[in-house]
Every structure is written in structure tokens, then in C-alpha cells.
N, C-alpha and C positions, 0 to 999 in steps of 0.2 A: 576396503573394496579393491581387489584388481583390476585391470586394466580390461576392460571390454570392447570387441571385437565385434560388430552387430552383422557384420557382412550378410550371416545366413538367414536372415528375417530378410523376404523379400522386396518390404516397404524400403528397406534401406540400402543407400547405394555403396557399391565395393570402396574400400579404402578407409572408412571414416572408422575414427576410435573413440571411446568414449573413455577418460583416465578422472580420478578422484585430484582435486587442485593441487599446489604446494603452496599455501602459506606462507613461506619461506622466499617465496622464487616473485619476484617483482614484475616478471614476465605475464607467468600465470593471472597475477590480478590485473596488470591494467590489460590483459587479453578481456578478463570480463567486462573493465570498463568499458574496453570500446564497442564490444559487442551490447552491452545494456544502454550507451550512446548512441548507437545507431538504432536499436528499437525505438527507444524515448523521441529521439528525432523525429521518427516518421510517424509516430502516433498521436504526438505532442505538439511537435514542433519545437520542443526545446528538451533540455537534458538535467541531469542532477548534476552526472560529471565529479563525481567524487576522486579524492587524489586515493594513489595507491594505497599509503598508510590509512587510509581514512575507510578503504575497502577492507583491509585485512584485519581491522575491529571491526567490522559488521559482522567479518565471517566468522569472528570466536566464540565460544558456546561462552553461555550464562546460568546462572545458578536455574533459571525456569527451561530453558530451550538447549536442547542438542541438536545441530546443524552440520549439514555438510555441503560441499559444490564440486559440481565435476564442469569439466571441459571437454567439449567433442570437436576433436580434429580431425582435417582430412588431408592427407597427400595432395601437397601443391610441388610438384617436382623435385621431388626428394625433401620438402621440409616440412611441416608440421604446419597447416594456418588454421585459425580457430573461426571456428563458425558457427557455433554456442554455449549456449552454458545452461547450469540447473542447480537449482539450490531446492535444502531440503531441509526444514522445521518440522523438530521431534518435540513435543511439548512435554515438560516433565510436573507439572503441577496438575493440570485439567487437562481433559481430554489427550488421555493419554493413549486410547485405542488410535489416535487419530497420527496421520503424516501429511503438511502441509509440503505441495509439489509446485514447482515452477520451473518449466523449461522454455527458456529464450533461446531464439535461434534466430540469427543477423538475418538481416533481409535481404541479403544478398544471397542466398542459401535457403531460402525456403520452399518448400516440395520435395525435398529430396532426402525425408527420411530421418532427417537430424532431430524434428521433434519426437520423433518414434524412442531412436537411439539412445536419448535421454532421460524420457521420461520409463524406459526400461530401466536401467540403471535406477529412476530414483525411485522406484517401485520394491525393485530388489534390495536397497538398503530398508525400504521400510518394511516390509516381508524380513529380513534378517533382526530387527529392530523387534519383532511380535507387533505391529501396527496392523489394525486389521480393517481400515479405511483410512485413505486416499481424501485430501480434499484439493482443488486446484481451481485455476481460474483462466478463462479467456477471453478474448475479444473478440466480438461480430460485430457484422455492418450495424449501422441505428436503425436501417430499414429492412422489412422481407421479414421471413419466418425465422423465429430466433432457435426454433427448431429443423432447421434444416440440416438434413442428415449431408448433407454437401461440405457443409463447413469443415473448413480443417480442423477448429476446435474441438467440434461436434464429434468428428470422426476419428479423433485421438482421444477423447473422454469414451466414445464409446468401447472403443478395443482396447479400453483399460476398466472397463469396468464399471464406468461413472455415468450420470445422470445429473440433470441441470434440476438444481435447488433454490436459485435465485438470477433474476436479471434485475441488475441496474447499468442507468445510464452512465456515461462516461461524459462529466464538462467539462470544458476548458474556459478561463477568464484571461482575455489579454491586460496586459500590465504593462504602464500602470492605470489605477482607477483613477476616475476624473472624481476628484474632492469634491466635488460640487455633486456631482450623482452621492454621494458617500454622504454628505449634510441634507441631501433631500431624504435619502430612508433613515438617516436620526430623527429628521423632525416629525417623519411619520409613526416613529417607535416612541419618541419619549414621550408624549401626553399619556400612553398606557403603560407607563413602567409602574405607578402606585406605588412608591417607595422605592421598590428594587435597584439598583446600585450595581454598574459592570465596572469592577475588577479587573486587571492587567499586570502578567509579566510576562519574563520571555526566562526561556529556556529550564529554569529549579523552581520549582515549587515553595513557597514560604512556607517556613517549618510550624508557623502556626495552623497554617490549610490542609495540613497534608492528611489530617483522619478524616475531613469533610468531603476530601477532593478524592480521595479511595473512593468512600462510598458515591460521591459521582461517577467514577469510574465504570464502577461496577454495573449501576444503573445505564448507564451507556449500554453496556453488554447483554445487558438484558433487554433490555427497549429497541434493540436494531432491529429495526425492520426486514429482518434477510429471510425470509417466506420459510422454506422448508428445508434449510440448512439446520445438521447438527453440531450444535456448539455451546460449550459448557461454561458457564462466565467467570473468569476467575474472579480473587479476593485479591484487592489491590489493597495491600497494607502499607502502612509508611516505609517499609524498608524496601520493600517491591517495588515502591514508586523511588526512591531512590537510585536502585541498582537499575533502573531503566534510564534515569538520566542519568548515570553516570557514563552508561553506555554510547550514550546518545553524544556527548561530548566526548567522547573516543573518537567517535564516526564522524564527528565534525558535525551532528544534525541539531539544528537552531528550532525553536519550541517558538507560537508567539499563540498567548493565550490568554481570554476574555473570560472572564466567570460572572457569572450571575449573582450577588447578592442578597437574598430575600430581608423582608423588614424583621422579620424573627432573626434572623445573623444566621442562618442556615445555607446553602448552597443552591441554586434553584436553577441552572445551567452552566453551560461552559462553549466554547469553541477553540480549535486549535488547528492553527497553518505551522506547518514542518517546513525545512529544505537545508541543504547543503551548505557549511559557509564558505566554500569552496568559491574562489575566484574566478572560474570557468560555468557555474554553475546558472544557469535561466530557468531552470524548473521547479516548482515548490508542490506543494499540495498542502489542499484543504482539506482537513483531515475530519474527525469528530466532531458534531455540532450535537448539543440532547442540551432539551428542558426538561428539568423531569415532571414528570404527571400532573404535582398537587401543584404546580404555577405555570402551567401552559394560557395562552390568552391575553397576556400581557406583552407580547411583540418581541420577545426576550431575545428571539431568534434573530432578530433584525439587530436589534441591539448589538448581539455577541458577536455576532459575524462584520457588522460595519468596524467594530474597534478594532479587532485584527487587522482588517484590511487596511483600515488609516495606520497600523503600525508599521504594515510594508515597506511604506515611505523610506521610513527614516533606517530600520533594522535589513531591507533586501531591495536598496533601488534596483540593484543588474537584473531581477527576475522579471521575465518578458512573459510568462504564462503558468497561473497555475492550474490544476489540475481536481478534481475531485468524481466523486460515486454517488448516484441515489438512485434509492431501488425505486422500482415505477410505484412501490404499494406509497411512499411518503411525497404526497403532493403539498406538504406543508413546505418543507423546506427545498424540494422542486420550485415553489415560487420564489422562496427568497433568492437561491440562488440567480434564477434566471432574471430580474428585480435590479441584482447586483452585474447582471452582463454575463453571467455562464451563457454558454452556448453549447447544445451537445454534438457529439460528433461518435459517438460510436455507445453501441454496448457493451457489458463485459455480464460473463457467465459465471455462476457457482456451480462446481461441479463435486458431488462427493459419491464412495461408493466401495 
């Protein structure tokens, strides 16, 4: 992609350029740190904060995904200061009609055009790509109409094309968890476990789990509750899930994961908190939680999610807050969370189209 010049689009202001990253240039990635730092900051209140090297594996394509990132800069007296950024996931196994967009613009900088400017750009790579949907995501207040045509979300999904397919809540859990909350929801979970057995590692899958924990995978992708979003689930086979944590340890990103045991020796959930092991880093996320179907009603959810959380301890004492999504349609794990100390603080939108 060439360097684009958005000047003549009247949402955005004179000066600002929108250029494809370099890879190569040390500049260029911790420009996007800082700028994904001060997002995280303000949303969060704490950050991932990945090191440079640790950015420039996120940004390399993989055998399932072609990715790119640009930077939008604008004239600060004869120099270049970057004031955001956009990355762009081409899926090459499932949903391939599709282009996943994200354009972050510093908060210091916002109104004035930069989300326009990017999410042009990341429009036209996926237009040049034959993608012929757009999926993307934003954040609104917790409260008021989550359709308000006001919202800058709203109003940048609209003049691109898109339409809201899902809202979920945005929590956050400060850390650390008091142990003693964390042995009250065991004692409340394990009278109903009836055999079932949680399971624990961090970061590689045991090579014996790995065709049980695909098909959880999968099951996950299927069972999300994401309303009227289109999305194809992929087939997570053992090489798949390898080449993902292989990845994952590129990027410096730490796995802490509880599984579910059923008394057949089959698979019957899972949960999984990510983050950074980055020495700067206070933000993690709680990622994936699913029971699947035929063993829901046994508390499993309580279960999955208190083990991780007791692993925090020992595996991420620096992280001061994590983070996580539920859509309003899953009031199950709505409770757990909230149970465990989530507190919500904002919504975030699907938008595809």
C-alpha cells in the first residue's frame, strides 16, 4: 500500500498521513506501543505494554492470518508525531470473504479525523485483498442508547458501511483477588462437581489434550453467544493449536488455563487468562470461558474461572487489572463474573457489513 494523503475527505484534518509500518524500524513499533498504551490506560486503567521485539511477532503473518498495520501521522513542526494506528486481519482458512479492522487513535487526537483516515486505508487493503466484509469493533458508554447515531463508533461504522451485530459488556477485576473470596466460590462449586476434575497449565498444551482441547476449541466458536454476527468456526487441529502457541511465545503472551475433566475422561470445559510477560505490563485478560452442553449444571464455570484466578498469584503478581467481554444475551457467566469482583465500565460493539 502507498502512502496516503486523506486531506481531501472533509472529516479529516490538513496534514495528517496515513503510511503502511516498517517492521524493520524500531521507531515505527514502539510508535504503536505507545499509542495502544495510552488507549489501554484510559479504558483500563492499566496496559499490556509489550516490548518492541515482542510487537514485531504479533505483527508477522502466520500460516492461518495475513496482517498488516499502518501509522497516521501528522505534522508537528516539521516532524512526523504519530497519533494512530490500524491493524488489519485477513483470515486465510474460514471466513475468508471476511477483513477484521481496528483503528486506534491516541486520545490525545481524537475528533479529528484520524479514525476516518485509517479505517480508509484499512478498508482499501481489504477491497484490494477481494474481502467483501468488514468486521470491527467499538466502545460506547455502559449507559444510554447503544444506538445512538451520535457515537463516534456509531458514526464511523456507519460511513463505512457497517451495522451493530452484537453488544457486550466491557469488565474489569482489580488485582489482586482476595483468597479468601476465591475459597468462598470453591466451596460453593465443589459439592456439585460429581466427579469432574479441573485440570491446569500455563502457556503449551499437553501433547496428550491436544485432539480433546481442539474440539473444545471449536465448541467455544460455536456456543459464543455473539447474537447476529457472521462468523465461521474454525477446525482447531493439533498442529493449529501448536502454531498458535508457538506464536504466542514469540509475542511474549503467557496462557493460564483450567479444563474441565468429565468422569468419562472427555473434556467438559475450560477457561483461559492471557497477558504479556513483559516487566512493564498491568493488564491481562480474561479470555474464553465455555462448558460445553452435555455438562452444564455442575458449577464448572465457578470452578474453571476460580483456578485461574488462584494461578495469578504466583504466575502475574505485577497485574493490577484484568479485563474481559460478555455479551448481555449470557447471564450465566455475567454472574460468575460479577461473584468473582468484575465490575462493568463500558460497552463494546460488533460491527460488520
Amino acid at each position: 500500500m502507498s502512502r496516503l494523503t486523506p486531506a481531501a475527505d472533509p472529516a479529516v484534518a490538513d496534514g495528517l498521513t496515513i503510511r503502511p509500518i516498517d517492521l524493520g524500524s524500531d521507531a515505527d513499533l514502539d510508535a504503536i506501543n505507545r499509542i495502544n498504551a495510552a488507549d489501554e490506560e484510559l479504558a483500563f486503567g492499566a496496559s499490556t505494554a509489550p516490548t518492541v521485539e515482542q510487537t514485531r511477532a504479533d505483527a508477522a503473518n502466520t500460516t492461518y492470518w495475513r496482517q498488516h498495520r499502518l501509522l497516521a501521522e501528522r505534522d508537528a513542526d516539521g516532524h512526523p508525531e504519530a497519533v494512530g494506528t490500524g491493524w488489519i486481519g485477513l483470515p486465510l482458512a474460514e471466513n475468508t470473504d471476511q477483513a477484521m479492522v481496528a483503528p486506534v487513535v491516541h486520545p490525545d487526537h481524537r475528533g479529528q479525523g484520524v479514525g476516518t483516515a485509517l479505517l480508509t486505508g484499512l478498508a482499501q487493503i481489504a477491497r484490494d485483498a477481494g474481502r467483501t466484509m468488514l468486521s470491527a469493533w467499538g466502545a460506547v458508554p455502559l449507559d444510554g442508547d447503544v444506538d445512538d447515531p451520535d457515537l463516534p463508533a456509531n458514526r464511523l461504522a456507519v460511513r463505512f458501511g457497517m451495522s451493530r451485530k452484537n453488544v457486550a459488556v466491557t469488565r474489569v477485576l482489580d488485582l489482586p483477588v482476595d483468597p479468601n473470596l476465591l475459597d468462598r466460590l470453591w466451596a460453593r462449586a465443589e459439592p456439585h462437581l460429581d466427579g469432574y476434575r479441573i485440570l491446569s497449565w500455563t502457556d503449551r498444551t499437553p501433547a496428550e489434550h491436544l485432539e480433546a482441547y481442539g474440539v473444545l476449541l471449536r465448541q467455544l466458536e460455536l456456543d459464543e453467544p455473539d447474537e447476529d454476527v457472521v462468523h465461521e468456526a474454525p477446525e482447531y487441529t493439533p498442529e493449529r493449536i501448536r502454531i498458535a502457541e508457538d506464536r504466542k511465545a514469540r509475542k511474549g503472551l503467557r496462557s493460564l488455563v483450567a479444563v474441565a475433566l468429565a468422569p468419562d475422561g472427555s473434556f467438559a470445559g475450560n477457561s483461559v487468562v492471557e497477558f504479556h510477560g513483559g516487566a512493564a505490563t498491568t493488564l491481562g485478560f480474561q479470555e474464553n470461558t465455555l462448558v460445553m452442553p452435555d455438562h452444564r449444571g455442575h458449577r464448572l464455570g465457578y470452578a474453571l474461572k476460580v483456578t485461574t484466578h488462584r494461578m495469578l498469584a504466583s504466575h502475574a503478581p505485577r497485574l493490577r487489572r484484568l479485563a474481559t467481554w460478555n455479551s448481555h444475551v449470557n447471564p450465566w457467566m455475567i454472574q460468575i463474573n460479577e461473584d468473582l469482583g468484575y465490575r462493568a465500565i463500558g460497552r463494546e460493539v460488533t460491527y460488520q457489513g
